[in-house]
C-alpha positions as CSV (number, residue, x, y, z in Angstrom):
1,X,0.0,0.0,0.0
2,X,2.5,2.5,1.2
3,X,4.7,1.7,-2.5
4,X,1.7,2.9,-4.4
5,X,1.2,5.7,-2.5
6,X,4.7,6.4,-2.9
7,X,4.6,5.8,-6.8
8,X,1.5,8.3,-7.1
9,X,3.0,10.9,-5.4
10,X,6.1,10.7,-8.1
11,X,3.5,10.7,-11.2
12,X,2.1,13.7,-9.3
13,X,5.4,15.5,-9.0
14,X,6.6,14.5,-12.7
15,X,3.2,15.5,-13.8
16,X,3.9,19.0,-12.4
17,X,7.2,19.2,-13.5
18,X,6.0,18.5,-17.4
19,X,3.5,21.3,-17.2
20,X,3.0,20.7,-21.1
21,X,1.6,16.9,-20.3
22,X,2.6,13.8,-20.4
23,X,1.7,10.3,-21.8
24,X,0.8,7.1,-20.1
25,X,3.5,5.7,-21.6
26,X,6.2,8.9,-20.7
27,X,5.1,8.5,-17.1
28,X,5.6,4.6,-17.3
29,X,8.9,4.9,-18.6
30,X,10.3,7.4,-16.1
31,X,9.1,5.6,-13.3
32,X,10.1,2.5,-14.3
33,X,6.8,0.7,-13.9
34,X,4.2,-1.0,-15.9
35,X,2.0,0.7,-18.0
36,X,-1.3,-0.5,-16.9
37,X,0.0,0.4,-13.3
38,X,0.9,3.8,-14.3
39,X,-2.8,3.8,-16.3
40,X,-4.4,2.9,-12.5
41,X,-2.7,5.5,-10.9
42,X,-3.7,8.2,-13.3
43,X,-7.4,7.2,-12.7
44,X,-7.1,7.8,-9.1
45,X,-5.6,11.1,-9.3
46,X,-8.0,12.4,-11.7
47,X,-10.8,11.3,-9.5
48,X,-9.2,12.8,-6.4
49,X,-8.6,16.5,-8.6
50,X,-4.9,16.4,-9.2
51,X,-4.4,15.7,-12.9
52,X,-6.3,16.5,-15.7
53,X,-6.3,14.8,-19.0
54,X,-6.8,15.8,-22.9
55,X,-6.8,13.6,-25.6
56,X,-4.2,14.8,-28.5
57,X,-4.5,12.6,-31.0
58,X,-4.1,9.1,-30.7
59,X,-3.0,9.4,-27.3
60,X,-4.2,11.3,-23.7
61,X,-1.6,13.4,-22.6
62,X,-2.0,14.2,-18.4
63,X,-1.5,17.7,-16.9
64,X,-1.1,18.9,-13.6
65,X,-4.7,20.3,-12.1
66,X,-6.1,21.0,-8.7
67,X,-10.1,20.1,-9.2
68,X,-12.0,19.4,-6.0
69,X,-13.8,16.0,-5.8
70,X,-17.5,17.0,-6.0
71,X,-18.4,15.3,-2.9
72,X,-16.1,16.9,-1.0
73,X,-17.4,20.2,-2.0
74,X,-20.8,19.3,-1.2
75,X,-20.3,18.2,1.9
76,X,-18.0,21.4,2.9
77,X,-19.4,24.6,1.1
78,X,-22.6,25.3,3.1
79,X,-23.9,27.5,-0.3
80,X,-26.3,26.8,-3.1
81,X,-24.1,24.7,-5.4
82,X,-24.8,23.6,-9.2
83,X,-22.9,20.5,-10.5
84,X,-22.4,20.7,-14.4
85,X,-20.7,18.0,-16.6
86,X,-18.1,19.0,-19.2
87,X,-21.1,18.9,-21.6
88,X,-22.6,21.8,-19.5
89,X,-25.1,19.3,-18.0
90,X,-27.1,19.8,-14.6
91,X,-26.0,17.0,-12.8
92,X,-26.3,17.3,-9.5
93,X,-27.7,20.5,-7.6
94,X,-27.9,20.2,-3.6
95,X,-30.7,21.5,-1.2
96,X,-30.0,25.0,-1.1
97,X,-29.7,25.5,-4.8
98,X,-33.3,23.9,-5.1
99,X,-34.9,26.7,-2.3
100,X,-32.9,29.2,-4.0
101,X,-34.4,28.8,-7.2
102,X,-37.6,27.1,-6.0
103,X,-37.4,24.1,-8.5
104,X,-37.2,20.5,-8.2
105,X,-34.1,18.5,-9.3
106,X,-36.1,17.2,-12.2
107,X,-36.5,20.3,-13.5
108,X,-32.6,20.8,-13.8
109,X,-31.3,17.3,-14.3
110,X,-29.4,16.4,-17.4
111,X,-30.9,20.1,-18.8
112,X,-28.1,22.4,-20.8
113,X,-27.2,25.1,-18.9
114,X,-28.2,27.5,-21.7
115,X,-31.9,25.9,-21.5
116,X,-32.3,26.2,-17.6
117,X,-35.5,27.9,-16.7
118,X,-33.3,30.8,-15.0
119,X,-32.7,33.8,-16.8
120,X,-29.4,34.5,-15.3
121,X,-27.9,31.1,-16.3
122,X,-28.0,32.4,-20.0
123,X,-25.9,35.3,-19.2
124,X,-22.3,35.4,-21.2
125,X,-20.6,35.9,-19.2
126,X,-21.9,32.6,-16.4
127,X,-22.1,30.9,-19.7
128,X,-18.0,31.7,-20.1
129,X,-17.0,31.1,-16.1
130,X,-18.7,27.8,-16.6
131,X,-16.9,26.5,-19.8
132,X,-13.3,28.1,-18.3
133,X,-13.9,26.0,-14.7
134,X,-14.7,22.5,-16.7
135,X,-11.2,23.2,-18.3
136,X,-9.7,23.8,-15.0
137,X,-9.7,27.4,-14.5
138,X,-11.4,28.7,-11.1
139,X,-13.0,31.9,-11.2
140,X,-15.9,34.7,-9.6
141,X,-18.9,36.9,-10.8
142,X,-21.0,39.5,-9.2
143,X,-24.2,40.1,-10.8
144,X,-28.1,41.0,-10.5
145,X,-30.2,39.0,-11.1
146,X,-34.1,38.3,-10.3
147,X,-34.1,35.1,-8.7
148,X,-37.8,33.8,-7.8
149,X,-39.3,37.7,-8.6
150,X,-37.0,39.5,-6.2
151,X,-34.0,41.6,-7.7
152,X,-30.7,40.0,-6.1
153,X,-27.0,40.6,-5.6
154,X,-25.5,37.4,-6.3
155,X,-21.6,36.1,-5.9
156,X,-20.9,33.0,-8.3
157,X,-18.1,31.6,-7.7
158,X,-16.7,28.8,-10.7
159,X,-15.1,25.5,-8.9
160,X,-13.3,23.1,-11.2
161,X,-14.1,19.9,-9.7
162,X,-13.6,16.5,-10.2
163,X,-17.4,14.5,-10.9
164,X,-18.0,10.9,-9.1
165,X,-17.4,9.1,-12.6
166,X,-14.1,10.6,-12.8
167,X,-14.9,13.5,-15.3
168,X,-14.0,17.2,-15.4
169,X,-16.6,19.3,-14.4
170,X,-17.9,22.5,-13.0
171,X,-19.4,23.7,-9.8
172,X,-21.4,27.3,-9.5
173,X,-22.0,28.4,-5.8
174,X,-24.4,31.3,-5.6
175,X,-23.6,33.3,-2.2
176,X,-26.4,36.0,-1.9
177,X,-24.6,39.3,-0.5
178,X,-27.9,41.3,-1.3
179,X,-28.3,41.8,2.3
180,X,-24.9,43.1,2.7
181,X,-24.5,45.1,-0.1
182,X,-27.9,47.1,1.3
183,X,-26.4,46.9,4.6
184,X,-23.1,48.6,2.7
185,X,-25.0,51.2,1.4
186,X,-27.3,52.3,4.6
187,X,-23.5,52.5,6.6
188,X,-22.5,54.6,4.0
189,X,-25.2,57.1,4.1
190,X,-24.8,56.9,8.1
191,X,-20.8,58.0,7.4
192,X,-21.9,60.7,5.0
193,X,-24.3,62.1,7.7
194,X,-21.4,62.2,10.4
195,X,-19.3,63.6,7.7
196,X,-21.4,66.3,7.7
197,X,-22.1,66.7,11.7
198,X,-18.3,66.9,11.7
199,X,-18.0,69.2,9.2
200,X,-19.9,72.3,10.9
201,X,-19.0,71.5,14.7
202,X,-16.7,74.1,16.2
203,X,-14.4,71.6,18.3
204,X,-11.6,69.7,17.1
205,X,-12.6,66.0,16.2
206,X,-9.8,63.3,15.3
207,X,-10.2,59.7,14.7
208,X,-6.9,57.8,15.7
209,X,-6.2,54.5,15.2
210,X,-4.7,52.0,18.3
211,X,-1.0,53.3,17.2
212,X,-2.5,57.1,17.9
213,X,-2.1,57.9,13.7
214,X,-4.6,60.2,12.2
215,X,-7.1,58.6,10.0
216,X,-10.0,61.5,9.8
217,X,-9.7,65.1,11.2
218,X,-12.8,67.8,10.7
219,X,-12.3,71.0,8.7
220,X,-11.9,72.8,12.5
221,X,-9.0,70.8,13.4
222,X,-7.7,71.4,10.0
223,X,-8.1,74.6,10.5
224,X,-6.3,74.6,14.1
225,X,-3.3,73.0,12.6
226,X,-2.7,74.6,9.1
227,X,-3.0,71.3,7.0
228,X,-5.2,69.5,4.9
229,X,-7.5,66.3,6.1
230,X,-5.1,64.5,3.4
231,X,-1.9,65.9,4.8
232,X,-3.2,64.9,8.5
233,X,-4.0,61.7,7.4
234,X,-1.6,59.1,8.0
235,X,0.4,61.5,10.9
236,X,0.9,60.9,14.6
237,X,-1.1,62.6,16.7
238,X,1.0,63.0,19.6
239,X,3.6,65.3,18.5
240,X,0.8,67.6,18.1
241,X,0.9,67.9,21.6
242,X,3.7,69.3,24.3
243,X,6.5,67.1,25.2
244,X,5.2,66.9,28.8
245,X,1.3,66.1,27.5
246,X,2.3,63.2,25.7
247,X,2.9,60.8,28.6
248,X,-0.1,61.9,30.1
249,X,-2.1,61.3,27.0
250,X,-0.6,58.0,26.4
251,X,-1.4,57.1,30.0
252,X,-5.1,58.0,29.6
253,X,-5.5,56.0,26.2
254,X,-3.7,52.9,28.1
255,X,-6.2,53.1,30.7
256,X,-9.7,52.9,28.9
257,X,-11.6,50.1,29.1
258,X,-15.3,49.0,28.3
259,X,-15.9,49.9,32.0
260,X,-14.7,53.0,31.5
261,X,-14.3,54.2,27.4
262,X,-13.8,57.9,27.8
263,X,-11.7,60.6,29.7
264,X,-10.9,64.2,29.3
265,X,-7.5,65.5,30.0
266,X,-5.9,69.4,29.7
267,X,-2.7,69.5,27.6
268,X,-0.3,72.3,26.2
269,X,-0.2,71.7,22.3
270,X,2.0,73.3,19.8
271,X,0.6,75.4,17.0
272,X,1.4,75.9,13.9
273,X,3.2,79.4,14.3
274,X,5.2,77.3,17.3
275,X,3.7,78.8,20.5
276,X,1.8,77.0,22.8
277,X,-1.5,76.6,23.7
278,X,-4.1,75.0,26.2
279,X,-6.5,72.6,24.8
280,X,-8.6,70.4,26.7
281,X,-9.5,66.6,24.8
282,X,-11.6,63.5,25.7
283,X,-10.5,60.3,24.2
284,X,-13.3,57.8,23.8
285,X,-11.7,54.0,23.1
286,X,-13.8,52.1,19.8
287,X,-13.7,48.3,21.2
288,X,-14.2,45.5,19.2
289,X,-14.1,41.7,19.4
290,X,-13.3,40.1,22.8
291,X,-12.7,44.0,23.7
292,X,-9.6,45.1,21.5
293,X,-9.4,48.7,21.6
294,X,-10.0,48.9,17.5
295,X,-9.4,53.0,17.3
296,X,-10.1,56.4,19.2
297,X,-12.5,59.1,18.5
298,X,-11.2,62.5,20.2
299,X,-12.9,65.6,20.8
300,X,-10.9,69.1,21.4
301,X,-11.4,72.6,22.1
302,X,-9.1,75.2,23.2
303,X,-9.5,76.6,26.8
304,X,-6.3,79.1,26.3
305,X,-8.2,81.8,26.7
306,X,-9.6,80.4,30.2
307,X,-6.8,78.8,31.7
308,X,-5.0,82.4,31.2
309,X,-8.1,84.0,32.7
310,X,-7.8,81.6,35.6
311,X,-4.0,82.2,35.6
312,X,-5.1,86.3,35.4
313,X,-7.0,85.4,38.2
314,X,-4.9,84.2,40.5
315,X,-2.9,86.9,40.0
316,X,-4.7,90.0,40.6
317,X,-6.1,87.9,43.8
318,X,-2.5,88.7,45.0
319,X,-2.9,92.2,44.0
320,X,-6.2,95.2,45.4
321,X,-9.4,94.7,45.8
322,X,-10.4,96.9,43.0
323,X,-7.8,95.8,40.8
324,X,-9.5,92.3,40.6
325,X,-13.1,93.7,40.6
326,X,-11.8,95.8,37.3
327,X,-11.1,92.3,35.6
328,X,-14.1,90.4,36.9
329,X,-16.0,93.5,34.5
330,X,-13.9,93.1,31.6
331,X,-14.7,89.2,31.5
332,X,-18.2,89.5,32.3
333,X,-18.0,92.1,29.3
334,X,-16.2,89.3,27.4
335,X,-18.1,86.7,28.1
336,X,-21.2,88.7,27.0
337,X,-19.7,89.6,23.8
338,X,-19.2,85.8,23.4
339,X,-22.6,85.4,23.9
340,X,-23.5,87.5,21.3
341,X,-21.1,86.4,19.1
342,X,-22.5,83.0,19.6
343,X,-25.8,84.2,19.1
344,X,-25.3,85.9,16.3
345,X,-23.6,83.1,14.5
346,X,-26.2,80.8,15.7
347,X,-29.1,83.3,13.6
348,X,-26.9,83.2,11.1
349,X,-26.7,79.7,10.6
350,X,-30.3,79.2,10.5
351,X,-31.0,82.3,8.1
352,X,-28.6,80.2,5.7
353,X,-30.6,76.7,6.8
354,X,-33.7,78.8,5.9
355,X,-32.6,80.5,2.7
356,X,-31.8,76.8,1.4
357,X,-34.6,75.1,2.3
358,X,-37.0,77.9,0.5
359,X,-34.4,77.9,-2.1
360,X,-35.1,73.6,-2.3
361,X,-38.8,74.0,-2.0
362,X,-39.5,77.2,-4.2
363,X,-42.5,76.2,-6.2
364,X,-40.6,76.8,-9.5
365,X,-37.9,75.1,-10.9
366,X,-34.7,77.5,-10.4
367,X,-31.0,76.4,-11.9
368,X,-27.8,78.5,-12.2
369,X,-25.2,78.2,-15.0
370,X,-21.5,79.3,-14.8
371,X,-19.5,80.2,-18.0
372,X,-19.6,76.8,-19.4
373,X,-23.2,76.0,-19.6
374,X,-22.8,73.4,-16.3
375,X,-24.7,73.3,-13.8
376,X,-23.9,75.2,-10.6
377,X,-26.5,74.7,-8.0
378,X,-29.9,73.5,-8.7
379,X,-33.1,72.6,-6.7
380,X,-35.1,70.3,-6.3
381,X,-38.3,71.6,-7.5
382,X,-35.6,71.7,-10.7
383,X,-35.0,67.9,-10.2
384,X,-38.5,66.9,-10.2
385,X,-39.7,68.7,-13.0
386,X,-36.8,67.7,-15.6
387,X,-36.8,64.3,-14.1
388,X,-32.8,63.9,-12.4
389,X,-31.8,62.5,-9.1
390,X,-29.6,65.2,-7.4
391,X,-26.4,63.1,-7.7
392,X,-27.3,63.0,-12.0
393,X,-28.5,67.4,-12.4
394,X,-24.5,68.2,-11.6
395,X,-23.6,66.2,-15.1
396,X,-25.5,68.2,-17.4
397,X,-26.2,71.1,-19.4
398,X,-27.9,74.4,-20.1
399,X,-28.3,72.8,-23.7
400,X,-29.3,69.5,-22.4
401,X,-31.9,71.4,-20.4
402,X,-33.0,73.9,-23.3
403,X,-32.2,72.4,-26.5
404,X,-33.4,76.0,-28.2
405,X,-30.3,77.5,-27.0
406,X,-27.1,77.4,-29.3
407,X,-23.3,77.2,-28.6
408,X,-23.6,81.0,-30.3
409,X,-26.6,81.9,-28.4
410,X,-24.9,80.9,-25.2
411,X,-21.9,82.6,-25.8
412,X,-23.8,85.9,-27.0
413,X,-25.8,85.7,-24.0
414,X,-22.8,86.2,-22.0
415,X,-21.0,88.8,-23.8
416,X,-24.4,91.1,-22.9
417,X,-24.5,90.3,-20.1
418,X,-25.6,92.8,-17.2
419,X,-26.6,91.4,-13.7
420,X,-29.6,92.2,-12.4
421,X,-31.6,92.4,-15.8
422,X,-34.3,90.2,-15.4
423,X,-36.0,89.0,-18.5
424,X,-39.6,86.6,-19.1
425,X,-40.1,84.6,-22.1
426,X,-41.7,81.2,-23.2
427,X,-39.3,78.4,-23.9
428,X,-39.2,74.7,-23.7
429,X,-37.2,72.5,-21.2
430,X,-36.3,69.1,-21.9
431,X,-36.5,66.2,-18.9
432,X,-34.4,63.3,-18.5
433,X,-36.7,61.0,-20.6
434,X,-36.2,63.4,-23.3
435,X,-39.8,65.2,-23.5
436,X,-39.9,68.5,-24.2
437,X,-42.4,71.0,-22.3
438,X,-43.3,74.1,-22.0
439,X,-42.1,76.6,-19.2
440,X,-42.5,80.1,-18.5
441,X,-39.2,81.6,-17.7
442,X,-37.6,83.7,-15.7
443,X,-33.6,84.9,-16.8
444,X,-31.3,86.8,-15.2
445,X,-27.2,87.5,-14.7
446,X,-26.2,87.4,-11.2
447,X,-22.5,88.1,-9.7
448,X,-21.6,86.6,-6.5
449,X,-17.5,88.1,-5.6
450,X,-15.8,88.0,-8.8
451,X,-18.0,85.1,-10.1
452,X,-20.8,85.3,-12.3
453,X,-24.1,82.9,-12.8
454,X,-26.8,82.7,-15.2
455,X,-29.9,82.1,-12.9
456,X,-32.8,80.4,-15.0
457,X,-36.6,80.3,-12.8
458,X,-39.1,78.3,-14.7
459,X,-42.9,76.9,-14.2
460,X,-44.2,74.9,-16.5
461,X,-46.7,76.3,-18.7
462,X,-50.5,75.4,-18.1
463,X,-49.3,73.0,-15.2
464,X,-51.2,74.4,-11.9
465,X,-48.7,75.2,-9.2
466,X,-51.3,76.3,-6.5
């Protein structure tokens, strides 16, 4: 037993050595063994996946292959699976591929792949994964498809394998990631949204991962250290901070633990210009499996200004009466002005909240131009009535939208310009779908700065907008 084992494992290594094939009779002769031994060999590595064969000619040549014997892959792979012969035949299909495409076995035994009841097994390109696995060459698709009515996201993967009557074939697995590609999508639109939180807060915020490099800073701490989100990226975060901070910090990010995730710490940080400043940061540990710290998320804000008011303090304590009463005025005084600062920016910033939404649900369609004839800002009273998801009214045109306006027209426009001018006219618009209707518009030229926009206000005619 052990000397054919032994002899095997040679025609295997030969075999992978002669990558161009060999004969029964090649093999024979370099191993110095009988023919019909060599033949017996050959027929149980080609049911166990490790050679393949091809006939040239009068005689079958033997190549190196790695198929997996088809009942070891059922028995393993825990997916729908689809057995095909080298004629492209259904042979076998196990339990999950039946639920998944609600069918009996006899309505997919011994059927051509092309002529299964299954729209997606007549694609090209499954058709070509197929026909290069039989031959021995693995491979993947992503596709959708509709599989019993419902749209799916579906991961094929091509198996050579090795069928129970010794012959090349083909296994598809289906792995449904429809589910995960939605889930994909809805954390995407979650990271856009904190994105955006991020952008307009006021404090520093940093994510660090568990060496303490940068992997996302907001446009404030940007802003704090003179560099880009890009040029942060990738940096250490602690030399952003004094030499005597840094053990401190290191300390506190050490000590966090599910039982306790966050602390807040004071440290002296160098800016940009090279002085220093007082900035006080709470480090919240991100845990993951079996509660491995997988990152940080750090919030900072400067507290110069108060810890030398506190410092200011302390000071004129030492000093009259009066003297510290003075200073007690001038940062109540301060502290109202910061108040009204505060305020003020906070009216401001829902003046501009409000100007956009009115400008998103205006009744009529509105859409500014630059130069060019692109799109600058449009809304969405402008998206339903031509018909484009917001991510698609960015891509196109004035001439897309009015196809009555010329290159020359355009360009004349422009060079008579005069902002403020408001003219009314009837024109057409054209939507996505490519009907035309018509509007009544409003034109005018307006200058933001040194910038200038063609602002277009439309209604479509006869539609009632009440």
């Amino acid at each position: 037993m052990t000397g054919k084992f032994t002899e095997m494992g040679k025609i295997r290594e030969i075999i992978a050595q002669n990558p161009k094939g060999m004969s029964i009779t090649e093999i024979a002769d370099t191993l110095h063994i009988h023919r019909n031994t060599a033949a017996r060999h050959l027929d149980i590595l080609m049911l166990r996946g490790d050679v393949d064969s091809k006939q040239t000619g009068p005689a079958k040549n033997y190549y190196p292959a790695r198929r997996m014997p088809v009942g070891a892959l059922l028995a393993f792979f825990d997916e729908p699976a689809v057995i095909l012969s080298r004629r492209m035949e259904v042979t076998q299909a196990n339990r999950l591929a039946l639920e998944l495409f609600g069918c009996g076995m006899d309505a997919l035994y011994a059927i051509h792949l092309g002529e299964l009841p299954h729209s997606l097994f007549r694609d090209d390109r499954v058709l070509e994964g197929v026909r290069q696995a039989v031959h021995g060459n693995p491979g993947d698709l992503r596709m959708q498809a509709r599989v019993r009515g419902e749209k799916r996201v579906l991961h094929l993967r091509f198996v050579p394998v090795v069928l129970e009557n010794g012959k090349e074939g083909c296994a598809v697995t289906f792995a449904d990631e429809t589910e995960y590609r939605e889930a994909k999508e809805h954390a995407g639109d979650w990271h856009e949204r904190y994105a955006a939180l991020a952008r307009d807060q006021t404090e520093s915020i940093v994510h660090l991962k568990p060496d303490i490099t940068i992997t996302f800073a907001n446009p404030a701490f940007c802003r704090r250290t003179g560099r880009s989100g890009d040029e942060l990226r990738g940096l250490r975060f602690l030399p952003m901070v004094s030499a005597e901070g840094r053990e401190r910090v290191k300390d506190i990010l050490s000590s966090l633990s599910p039982e306790q995730p966050s602390r807040t710490v004071e440290v002296r940080t160098v800016r940009p210009d090279g002085t220093l400043a007082w900035e006080e940061w709470t480090f919240r540990a991100l845990f993951g499996e079996a509660a491995r710290v997988t990152g940080f998320h750090a919030t900072g804000r400067d507290i110069t200004q108060l810890r030398n008011c506190t410092e200011q303090l302390r000071q004129y304590h030492q000093n009259l009466e009066a003297l510290i009463a003075e200073r007690i005025r001038e940062m109540q005084t301060a502290n109202r002005s910061l108040l009204e600062v505060i305020a003020e920016k906070e009216a401001l910033e829902r003046e501009i909240l409000f100007t956009q939404f009115a400008f998103d649900h205006a009744s009529d369609s509105i859409l500014l131009f630059d130069a060019a004839g692109r799109v600058y800002k449009a809304n969405r009273t402008a998206e339903e009535l031509l018909g484009f998801r917001p991510d698609e009214i960015g891509a196109i045109t004035v001439f897309d939208v009015n196809p009555s306006i010329s290159q020359e027209e355009w360009e004349r426009m422009w060079t008579a310009a005069v902002p403020g001018r408001k003219e009314r006219s009837l024109s057409v618009h054209r939507r996505k779908d490519g009907t035309i209707i018509d509007v009544e518009v409003s034109r005018t030229f307006v200058q933001y700065d040194d910038r200038m926009y063609f602002c277009s206000i439309a209604r479509e005619v006869g539609k009632n907008t009440s």
